[in-house]
PDB file of N, CA, C, O and CB in Angstrom:
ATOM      1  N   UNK A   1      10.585  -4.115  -8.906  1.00  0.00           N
ATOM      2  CA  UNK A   1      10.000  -4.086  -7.571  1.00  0.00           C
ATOM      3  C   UNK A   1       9.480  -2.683  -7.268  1.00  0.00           C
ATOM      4  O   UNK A   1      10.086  -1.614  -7.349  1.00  0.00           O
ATOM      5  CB  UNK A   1      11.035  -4.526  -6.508  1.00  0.00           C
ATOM      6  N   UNK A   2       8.213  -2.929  -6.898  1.00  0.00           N
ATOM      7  CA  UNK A   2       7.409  -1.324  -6.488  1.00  0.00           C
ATOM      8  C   UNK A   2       7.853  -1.006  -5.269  1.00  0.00           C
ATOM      9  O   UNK A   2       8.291  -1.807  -4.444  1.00  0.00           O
ATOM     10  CB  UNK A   2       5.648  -1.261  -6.351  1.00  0.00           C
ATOM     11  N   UNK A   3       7.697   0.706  -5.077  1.00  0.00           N
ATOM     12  CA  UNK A   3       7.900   1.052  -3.571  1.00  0.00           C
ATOM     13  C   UNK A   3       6.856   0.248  -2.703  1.00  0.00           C
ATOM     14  O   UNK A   3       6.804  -0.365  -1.637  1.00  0.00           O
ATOM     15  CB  UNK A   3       7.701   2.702  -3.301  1.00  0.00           C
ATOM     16  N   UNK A   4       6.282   0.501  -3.465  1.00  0.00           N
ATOM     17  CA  UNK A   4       5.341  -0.064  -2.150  1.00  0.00           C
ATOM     18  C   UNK A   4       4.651  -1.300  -2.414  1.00  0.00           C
ATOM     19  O   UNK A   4       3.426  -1.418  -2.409  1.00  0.00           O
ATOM     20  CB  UNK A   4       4.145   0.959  -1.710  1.00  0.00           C
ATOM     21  N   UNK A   5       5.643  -2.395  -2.690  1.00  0.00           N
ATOM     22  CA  UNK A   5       5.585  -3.801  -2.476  1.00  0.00           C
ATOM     23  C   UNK A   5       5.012  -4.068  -0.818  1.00  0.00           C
ATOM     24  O   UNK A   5       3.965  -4.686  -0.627  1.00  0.00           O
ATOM     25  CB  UNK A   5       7.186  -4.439  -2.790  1.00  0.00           C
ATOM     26  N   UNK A   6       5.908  -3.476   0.412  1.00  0.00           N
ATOM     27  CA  UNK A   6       5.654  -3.636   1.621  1.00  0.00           C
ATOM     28  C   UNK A   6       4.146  -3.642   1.262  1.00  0.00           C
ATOM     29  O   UNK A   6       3.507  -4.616   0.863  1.00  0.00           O
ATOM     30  CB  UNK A   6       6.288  -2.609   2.642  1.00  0.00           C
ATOM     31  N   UNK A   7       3.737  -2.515   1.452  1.00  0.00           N
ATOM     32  CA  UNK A   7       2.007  -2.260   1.926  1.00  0.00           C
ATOM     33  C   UNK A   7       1.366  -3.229   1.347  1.00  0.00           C
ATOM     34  O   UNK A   7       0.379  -3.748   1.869  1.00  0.00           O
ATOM     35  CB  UNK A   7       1.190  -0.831   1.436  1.00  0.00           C
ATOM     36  N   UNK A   8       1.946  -3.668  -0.044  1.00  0.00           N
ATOM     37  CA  UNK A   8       0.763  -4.527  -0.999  1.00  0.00           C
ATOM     38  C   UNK A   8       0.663  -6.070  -0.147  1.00  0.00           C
ATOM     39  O   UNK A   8      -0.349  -6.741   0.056  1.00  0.00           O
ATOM     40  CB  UNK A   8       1.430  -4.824  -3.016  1.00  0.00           C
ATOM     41  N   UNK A   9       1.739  -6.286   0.161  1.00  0.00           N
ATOM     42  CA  UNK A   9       2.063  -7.991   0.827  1.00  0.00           C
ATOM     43  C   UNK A   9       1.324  -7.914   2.223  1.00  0.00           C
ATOM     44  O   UNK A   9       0.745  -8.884   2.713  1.00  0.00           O
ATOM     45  CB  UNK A   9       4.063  -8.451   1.169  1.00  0.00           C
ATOM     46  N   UNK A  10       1.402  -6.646   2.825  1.00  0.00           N
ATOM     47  CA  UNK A  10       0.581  -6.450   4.144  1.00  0.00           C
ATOM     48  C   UNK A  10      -0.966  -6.526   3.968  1.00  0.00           C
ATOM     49  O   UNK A  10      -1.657  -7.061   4.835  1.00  0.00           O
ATOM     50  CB  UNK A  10       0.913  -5.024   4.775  1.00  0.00           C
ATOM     51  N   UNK A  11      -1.489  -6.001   2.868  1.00  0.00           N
ATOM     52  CA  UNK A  11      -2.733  -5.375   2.708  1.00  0.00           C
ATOM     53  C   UNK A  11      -3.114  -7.022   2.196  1.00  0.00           C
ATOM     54  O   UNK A  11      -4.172  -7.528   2.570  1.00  0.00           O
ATOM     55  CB  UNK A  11      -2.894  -3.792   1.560  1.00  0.00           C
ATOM     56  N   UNK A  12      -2.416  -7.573   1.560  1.00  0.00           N
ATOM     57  CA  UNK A  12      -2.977  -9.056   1.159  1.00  0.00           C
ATOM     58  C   UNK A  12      -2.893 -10.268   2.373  1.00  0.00           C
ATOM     59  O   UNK A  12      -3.585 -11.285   2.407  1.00  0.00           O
ATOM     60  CB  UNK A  12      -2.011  -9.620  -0.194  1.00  0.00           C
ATOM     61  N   UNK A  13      -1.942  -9.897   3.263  1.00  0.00           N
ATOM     62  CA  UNK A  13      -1.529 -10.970   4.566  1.00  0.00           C
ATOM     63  C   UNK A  13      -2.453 -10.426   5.902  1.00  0.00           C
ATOM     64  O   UNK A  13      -2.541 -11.158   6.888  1.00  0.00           O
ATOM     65  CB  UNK A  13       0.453 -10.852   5.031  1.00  0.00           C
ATOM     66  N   UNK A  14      -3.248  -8.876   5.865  1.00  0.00           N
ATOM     67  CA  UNK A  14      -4.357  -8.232   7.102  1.00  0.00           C
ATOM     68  C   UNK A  14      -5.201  -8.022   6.587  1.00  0.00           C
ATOM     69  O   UNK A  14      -5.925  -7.186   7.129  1.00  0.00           O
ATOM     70  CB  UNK A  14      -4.185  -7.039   7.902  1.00  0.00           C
ATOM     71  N   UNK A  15      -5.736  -8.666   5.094  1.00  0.00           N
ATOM     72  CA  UNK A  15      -6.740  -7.182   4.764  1.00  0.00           C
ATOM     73  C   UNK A  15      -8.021  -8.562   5.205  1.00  0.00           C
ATOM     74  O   UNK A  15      -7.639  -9.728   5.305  1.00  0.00           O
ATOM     75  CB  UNK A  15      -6.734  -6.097   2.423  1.00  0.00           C
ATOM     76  N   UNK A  16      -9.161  -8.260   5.374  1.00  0.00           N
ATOM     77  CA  UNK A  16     -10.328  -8.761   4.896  1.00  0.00           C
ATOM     78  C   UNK A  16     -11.098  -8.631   3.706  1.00  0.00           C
ATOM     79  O   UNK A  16     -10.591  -8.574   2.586  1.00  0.00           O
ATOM     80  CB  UNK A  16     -10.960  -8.521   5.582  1.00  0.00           C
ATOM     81  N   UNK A  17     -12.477  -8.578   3.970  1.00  0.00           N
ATOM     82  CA  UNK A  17     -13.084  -7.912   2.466  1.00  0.00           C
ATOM     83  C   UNK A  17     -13.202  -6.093   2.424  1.00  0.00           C
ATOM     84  O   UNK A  17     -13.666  -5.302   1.604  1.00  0.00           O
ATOM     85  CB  UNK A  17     -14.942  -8.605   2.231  1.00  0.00           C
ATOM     86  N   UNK A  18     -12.445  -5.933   3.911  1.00  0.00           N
ATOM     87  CA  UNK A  18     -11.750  -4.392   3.253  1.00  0.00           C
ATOM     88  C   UNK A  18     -10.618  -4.144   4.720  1.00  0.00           C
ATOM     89  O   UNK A  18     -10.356  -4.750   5.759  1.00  0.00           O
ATOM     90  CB  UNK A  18     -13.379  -2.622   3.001  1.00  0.00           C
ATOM     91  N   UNK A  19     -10.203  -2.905   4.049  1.00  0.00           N
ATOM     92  CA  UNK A  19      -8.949  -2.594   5.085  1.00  0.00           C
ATOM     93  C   UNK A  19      -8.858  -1.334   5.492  1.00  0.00           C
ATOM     94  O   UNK A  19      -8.646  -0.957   4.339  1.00  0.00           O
ATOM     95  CB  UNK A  19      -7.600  -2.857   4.550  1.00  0.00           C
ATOM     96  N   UNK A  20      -8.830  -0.424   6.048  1.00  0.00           N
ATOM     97  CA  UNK A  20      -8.634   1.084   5.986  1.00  0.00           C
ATOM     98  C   UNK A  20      -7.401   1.461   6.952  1.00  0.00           C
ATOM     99  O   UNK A  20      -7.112   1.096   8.091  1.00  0.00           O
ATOM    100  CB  UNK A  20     -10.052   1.890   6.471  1.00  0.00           C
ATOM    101  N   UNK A  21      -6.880   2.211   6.171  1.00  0.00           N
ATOM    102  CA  UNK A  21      -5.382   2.445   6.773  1.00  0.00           C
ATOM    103  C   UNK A  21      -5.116   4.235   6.877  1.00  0.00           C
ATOM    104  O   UNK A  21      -5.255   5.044   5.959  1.00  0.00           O
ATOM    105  CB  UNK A  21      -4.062   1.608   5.532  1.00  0.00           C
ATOM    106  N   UNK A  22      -4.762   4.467   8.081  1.00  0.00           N
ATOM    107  CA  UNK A  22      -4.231   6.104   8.037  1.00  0.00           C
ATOM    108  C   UNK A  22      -2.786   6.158   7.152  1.00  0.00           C
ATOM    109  O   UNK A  22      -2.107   5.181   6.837  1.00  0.00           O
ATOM    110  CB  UNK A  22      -3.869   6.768   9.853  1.00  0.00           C
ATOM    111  N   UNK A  23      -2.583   7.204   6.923  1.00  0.00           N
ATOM    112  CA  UNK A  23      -1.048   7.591   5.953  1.00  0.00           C
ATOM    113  C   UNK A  23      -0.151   7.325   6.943  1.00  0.00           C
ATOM    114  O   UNK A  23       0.993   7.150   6.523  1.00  0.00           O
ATOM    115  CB  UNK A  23      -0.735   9.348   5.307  1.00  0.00           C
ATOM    116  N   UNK A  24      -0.306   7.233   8.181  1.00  0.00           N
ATOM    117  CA  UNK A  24       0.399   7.112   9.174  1.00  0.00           C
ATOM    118  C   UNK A  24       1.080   5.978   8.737  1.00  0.00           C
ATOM    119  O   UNK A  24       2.141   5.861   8.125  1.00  0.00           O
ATOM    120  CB  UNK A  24      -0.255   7.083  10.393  1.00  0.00           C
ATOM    121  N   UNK A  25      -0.124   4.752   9.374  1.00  0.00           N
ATOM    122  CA  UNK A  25       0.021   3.164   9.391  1.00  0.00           C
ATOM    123  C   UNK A  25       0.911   3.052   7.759  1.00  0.00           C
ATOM    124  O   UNK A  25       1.848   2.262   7.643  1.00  0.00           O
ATOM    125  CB  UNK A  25      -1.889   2.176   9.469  1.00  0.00           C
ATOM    126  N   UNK A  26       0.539   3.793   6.785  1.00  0.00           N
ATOM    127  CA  UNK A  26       0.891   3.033   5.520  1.00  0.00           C
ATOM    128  C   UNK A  26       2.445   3.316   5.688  1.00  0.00           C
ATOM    129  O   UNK A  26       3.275   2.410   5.612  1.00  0.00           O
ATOM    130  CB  UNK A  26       0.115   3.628   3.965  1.00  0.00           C
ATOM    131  N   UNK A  27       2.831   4.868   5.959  1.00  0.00           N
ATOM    132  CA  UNK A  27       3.993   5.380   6.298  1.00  0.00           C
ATOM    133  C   UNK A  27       4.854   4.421   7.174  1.00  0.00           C
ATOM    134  O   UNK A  27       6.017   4.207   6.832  1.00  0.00           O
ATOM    135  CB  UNK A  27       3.738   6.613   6.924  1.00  0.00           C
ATOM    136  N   UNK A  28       4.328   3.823   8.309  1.00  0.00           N
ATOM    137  CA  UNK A  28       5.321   3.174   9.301  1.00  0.00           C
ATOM    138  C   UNK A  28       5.164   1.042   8.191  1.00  0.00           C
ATOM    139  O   UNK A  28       6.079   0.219   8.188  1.00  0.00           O
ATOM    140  CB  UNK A  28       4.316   3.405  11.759  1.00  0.00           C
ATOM    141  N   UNK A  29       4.425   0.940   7.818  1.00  0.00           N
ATOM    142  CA  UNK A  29       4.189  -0.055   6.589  1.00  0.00           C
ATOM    143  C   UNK A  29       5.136  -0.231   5.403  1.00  0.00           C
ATOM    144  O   UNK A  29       5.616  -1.308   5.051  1.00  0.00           O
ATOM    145  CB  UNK A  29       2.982   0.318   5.958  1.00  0.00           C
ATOM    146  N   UNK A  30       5.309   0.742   4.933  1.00  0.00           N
ATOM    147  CA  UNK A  30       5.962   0.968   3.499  1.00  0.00           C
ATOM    148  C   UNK A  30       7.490   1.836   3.835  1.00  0.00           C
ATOM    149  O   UNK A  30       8.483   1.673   3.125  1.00  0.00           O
ATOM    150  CB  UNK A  30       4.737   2.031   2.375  1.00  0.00           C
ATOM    151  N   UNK A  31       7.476   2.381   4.539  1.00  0.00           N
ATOM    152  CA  UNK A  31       8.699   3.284   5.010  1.00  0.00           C
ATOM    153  C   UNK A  31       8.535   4.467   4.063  1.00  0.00           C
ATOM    154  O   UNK A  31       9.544   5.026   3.633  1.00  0.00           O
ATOM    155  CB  UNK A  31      10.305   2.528   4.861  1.00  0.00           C
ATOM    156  N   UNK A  32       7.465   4.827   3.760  1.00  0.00           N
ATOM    157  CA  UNK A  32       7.595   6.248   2.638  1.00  0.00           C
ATOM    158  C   UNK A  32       6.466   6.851   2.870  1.00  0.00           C
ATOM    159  O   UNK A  32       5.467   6.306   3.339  1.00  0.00           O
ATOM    160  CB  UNK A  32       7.693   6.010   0.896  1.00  0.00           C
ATOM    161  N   UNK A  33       6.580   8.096   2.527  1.00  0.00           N
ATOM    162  CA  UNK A  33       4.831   8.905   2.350  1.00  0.00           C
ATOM    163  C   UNK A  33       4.381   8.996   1.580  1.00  0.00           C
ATOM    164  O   UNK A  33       5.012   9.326   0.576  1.00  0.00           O
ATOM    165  CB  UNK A  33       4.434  10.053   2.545  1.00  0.00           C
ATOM    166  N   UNK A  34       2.716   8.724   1.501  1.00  0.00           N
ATOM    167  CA  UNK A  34       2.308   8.203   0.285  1.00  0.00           C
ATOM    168  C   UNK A  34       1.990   9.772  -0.007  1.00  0.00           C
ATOM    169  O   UNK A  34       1.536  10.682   0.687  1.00  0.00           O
ATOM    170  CB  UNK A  34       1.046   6.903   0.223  1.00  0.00           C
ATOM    171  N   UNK A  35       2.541   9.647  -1.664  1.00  0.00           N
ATOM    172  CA  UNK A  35       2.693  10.992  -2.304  1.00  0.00           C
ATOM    173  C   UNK A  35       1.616  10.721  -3.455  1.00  0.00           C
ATOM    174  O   UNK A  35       1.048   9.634  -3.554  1.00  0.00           O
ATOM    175  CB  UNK A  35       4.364  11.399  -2.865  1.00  0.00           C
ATOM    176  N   UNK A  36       1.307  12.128  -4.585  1.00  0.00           N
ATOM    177  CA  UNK A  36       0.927  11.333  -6.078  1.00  0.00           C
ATOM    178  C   UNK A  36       0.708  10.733  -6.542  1.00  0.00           C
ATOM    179  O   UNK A  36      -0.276  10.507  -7.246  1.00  0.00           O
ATOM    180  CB  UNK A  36       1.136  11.117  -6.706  1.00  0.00           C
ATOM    181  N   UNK A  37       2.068   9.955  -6.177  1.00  0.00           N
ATOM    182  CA  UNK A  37       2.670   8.886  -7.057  1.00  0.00           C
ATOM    183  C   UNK A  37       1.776   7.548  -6.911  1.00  0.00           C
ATOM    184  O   UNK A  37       1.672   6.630  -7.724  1.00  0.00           O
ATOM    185  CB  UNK A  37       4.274   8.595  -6.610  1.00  0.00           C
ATOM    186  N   UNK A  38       1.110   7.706  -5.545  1.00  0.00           N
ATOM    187  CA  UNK A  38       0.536   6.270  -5.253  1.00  0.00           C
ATOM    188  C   UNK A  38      -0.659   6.242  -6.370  1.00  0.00           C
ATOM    189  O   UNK A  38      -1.164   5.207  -6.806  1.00  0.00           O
ATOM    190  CB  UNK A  38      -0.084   6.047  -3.492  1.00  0.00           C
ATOM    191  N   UNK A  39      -0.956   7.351  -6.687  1.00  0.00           N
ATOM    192  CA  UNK A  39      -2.150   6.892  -7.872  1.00  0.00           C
ATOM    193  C   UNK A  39      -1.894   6.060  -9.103  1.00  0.00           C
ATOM    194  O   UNK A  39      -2.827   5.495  -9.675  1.00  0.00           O
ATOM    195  CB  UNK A  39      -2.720   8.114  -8.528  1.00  0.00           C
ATOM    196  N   UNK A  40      -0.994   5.998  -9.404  1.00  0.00           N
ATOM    197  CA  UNK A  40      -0.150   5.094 -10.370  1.00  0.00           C
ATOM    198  C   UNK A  40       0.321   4.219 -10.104  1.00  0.00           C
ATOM    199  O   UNK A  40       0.523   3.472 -11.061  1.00  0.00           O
ATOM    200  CB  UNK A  40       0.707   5.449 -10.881  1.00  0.00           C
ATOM    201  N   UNK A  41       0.737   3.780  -8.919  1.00  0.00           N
ATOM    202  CA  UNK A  41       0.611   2.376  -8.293  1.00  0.00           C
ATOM    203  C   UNK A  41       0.142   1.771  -7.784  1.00  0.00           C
ATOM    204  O   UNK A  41       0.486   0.634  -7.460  1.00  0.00           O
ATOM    205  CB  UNK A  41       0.988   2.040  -7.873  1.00  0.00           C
ATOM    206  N   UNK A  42      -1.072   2.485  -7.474  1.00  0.00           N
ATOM    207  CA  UNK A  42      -2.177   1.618  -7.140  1.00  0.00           C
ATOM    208  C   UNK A  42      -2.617   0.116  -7.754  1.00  0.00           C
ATOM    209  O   UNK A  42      -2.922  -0.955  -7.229  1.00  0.00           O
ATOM    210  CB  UNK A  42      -3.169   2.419  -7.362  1.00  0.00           C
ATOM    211  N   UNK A  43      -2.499   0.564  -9.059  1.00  0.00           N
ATOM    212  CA  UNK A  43      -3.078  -0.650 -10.099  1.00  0.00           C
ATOM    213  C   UNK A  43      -2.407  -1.851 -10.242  1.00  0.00           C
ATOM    214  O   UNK A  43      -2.819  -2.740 -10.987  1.00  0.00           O
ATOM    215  CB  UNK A  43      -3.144  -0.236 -11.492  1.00  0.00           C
ATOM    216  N   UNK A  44      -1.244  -1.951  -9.473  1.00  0.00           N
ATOM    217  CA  UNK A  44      -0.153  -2.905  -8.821  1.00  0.00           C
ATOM    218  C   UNK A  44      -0.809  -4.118  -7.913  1.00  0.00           C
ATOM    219  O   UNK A  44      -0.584  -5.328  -7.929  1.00  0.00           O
ATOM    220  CB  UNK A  44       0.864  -1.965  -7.805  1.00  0.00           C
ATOM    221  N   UNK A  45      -1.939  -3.114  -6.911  1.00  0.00           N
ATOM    222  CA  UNK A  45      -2.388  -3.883  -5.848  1.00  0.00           C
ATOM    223  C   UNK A  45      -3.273  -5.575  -6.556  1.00  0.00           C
ATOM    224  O   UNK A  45      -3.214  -6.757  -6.218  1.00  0.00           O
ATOM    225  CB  UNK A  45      -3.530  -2.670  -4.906  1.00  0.00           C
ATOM    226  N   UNK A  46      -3.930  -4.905  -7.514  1.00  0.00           N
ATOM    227  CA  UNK A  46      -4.999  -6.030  -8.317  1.00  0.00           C
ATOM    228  C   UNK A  46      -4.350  -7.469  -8.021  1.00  0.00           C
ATOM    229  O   UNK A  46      -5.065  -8.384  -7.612  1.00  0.00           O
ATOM    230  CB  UNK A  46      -5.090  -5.771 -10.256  1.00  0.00           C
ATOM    231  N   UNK A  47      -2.522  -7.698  -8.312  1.00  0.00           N
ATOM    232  CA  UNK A  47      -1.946  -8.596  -8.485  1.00  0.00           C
ATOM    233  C   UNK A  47      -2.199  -9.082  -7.240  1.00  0.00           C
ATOM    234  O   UNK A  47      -2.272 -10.301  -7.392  1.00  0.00           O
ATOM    235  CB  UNK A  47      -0.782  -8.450  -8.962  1.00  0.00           C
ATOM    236  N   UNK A  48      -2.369  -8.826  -6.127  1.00  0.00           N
ATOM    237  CA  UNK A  48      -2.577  -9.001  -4.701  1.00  0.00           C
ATOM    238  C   UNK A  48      -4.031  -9.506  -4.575  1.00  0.00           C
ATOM    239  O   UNK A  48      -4.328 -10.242  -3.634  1.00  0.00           O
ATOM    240  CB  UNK A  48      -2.315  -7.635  -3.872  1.00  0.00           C
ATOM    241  N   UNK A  49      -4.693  -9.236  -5.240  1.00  0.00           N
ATOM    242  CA  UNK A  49      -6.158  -9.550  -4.774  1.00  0.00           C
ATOM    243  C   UNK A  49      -6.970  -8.083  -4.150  1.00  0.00           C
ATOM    244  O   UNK A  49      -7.706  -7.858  -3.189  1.00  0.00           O
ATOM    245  CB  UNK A  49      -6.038 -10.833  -3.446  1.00  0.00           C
ATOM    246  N   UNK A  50      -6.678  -7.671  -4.710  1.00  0.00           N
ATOM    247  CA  UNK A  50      -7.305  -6.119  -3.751  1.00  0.00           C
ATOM    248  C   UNK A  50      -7.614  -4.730  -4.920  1.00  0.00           C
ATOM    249  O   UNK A  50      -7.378  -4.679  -6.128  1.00  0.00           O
ATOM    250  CB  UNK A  50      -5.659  -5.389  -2.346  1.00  0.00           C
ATOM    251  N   UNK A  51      -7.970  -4.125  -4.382  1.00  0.00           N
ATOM    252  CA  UNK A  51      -7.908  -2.826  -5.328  1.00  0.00           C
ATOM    253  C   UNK A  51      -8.023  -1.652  -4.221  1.00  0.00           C
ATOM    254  O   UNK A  51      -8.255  -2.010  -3.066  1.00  0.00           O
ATOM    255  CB  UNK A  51      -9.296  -2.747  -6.593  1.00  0.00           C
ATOM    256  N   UNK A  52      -7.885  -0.364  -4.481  1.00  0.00           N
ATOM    257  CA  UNK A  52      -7.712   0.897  -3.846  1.00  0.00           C
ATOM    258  C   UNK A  52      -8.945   1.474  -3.680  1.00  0.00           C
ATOM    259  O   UNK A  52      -9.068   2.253  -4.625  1.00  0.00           O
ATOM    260  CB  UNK A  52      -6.855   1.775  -4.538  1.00  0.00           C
ATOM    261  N   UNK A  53     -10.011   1.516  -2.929  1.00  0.00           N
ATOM    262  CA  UNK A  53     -10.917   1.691  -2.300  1.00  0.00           C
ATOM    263  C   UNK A  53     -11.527   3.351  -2.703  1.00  0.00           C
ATOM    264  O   UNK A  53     -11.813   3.757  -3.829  1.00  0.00           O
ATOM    265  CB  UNK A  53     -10.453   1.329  -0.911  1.00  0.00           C
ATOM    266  N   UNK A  54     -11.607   4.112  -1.395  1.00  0.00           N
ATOM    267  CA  UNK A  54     -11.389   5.517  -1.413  1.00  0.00           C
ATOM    268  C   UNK A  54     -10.076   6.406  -0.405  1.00  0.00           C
ATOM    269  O   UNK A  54      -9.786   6.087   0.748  1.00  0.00           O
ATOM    270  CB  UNK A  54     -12.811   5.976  -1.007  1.00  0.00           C
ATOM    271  N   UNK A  55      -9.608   7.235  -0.974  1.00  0.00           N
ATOM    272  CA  UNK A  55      -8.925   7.992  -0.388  1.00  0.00           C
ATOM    273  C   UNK A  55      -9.551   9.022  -0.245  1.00  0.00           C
ATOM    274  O   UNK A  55     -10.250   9.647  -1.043  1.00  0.00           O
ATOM    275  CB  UNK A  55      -7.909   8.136  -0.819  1.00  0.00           C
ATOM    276  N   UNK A  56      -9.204   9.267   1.171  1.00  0.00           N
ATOM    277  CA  UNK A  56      -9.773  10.632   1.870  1.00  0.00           C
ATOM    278  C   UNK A  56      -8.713  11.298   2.307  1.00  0.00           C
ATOM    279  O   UNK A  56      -7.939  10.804   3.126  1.00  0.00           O
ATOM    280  CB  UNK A  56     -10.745  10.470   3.095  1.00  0.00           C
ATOM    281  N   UNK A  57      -8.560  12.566   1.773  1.00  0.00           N
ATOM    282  CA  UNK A  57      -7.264  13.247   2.118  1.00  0.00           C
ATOM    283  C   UNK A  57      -7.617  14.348   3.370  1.00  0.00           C
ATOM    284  O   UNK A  57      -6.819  14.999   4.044  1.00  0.00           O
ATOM    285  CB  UNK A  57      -6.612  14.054   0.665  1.00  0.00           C
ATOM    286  N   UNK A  58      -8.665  14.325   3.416  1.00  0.00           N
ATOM    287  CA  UNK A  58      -9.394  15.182   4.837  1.00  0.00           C
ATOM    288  C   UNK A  58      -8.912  13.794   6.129  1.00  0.00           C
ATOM    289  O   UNK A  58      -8.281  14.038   7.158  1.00  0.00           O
ATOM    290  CB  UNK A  58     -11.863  15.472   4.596  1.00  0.00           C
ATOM    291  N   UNK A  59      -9.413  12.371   5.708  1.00  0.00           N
ATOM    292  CA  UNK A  59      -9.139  11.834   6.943  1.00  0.00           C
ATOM    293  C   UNK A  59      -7.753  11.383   6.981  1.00  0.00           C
ATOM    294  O   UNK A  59      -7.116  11.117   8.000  1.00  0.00           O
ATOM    295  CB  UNK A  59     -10.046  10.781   7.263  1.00  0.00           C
ATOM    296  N   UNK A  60      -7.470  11.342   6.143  1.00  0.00           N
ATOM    297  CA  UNK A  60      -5.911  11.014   5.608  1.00  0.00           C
ATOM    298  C   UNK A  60      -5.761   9.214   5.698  1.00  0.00           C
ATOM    299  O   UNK A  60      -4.926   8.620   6.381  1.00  0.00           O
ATOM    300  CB  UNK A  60      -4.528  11.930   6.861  1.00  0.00           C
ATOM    301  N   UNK A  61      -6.656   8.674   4.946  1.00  0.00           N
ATOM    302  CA  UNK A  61      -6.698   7.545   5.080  1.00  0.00           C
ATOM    303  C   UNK A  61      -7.422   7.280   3.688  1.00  0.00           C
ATOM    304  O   UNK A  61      -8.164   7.944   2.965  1.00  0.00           O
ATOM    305  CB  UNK A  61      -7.268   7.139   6.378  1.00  0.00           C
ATOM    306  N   UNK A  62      -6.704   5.632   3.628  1.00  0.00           N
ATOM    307  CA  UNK A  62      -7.065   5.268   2.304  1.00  0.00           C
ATOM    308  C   UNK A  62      -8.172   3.296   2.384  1.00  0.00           C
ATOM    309  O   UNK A  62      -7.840   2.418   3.180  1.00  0.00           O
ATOM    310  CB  UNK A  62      -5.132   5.256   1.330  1.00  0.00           C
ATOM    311  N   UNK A  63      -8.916   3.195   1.754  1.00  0.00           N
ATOM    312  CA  UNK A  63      -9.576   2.163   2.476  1.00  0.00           C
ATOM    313  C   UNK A  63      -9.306   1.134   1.007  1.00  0.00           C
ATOM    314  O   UNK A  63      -9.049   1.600  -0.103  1.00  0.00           O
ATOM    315  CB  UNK A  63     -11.412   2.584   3.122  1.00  0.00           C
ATOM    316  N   UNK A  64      -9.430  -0.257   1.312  1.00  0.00           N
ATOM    317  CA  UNK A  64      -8.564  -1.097   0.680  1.00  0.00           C
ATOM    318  C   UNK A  64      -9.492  -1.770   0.435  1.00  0.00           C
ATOM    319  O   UNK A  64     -10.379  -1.548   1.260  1.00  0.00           O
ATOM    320  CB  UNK A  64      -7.442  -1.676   1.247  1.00  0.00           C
ATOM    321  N   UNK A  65      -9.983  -3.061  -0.835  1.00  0.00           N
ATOM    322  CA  UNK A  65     -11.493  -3.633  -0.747  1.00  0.00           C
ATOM    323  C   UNK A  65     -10.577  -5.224  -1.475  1.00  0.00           C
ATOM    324  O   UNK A  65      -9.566  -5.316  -2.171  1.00  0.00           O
ATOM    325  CB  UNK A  65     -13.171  -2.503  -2.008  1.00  0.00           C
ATOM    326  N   UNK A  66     -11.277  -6.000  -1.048  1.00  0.00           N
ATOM    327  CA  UNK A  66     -10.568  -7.574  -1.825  1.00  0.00           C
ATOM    328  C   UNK A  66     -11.728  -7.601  -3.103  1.00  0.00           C
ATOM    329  O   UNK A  66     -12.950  -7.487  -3.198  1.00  0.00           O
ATOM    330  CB  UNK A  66     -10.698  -9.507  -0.501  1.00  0.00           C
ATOM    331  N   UNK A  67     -10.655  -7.805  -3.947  1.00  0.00           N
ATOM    332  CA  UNK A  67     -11.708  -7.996  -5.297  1.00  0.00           C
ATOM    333  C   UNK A  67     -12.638  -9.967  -5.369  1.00  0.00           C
ATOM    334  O   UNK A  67     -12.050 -11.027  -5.153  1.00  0.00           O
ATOM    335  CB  UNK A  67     -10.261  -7.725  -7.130  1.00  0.00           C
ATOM    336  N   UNK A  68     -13.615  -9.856  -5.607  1.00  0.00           N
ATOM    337  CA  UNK A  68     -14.308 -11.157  -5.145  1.00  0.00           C
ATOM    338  C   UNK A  68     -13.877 -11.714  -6.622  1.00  0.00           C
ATOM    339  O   UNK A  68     -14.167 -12.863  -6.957  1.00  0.00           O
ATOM    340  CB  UNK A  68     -16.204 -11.113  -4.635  1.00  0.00           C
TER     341      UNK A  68
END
């Protein structure tokens, strides 16, 4: 089980054909701060129907896209 199972089940149960989330939202979502590490778990999301968009660390938000 990934840390961030939460976000993935959220991002597949709110997302549309995209999602954009502050570190905030993912933080109060997942119960953790997304560190590094999320670059390596990203590739988790696919199983969900989704993939990892762009991260902007200036807006501090990461945008979420449904794979067609």
């Amino acid at each position: 089980m990934s840390k961030y199972n939460a976000l993935w089940e959220y991002v597949q149960k709110n997302g549309g054909s995209t999602l954009k989330l502050s570190f905030a939202e993912i933080h109060d979502i997942a119960g953790i701060e997304i560190d590094h590490s999320f670059l390596r778990y990203k590739k988790e999301l696919v199983q969900y129907g989704y993939q990892v968009g762009k991260i902007s660390l200036k807006e501090r938000t990461v945008i979420f896209n449904k794979i067609d």
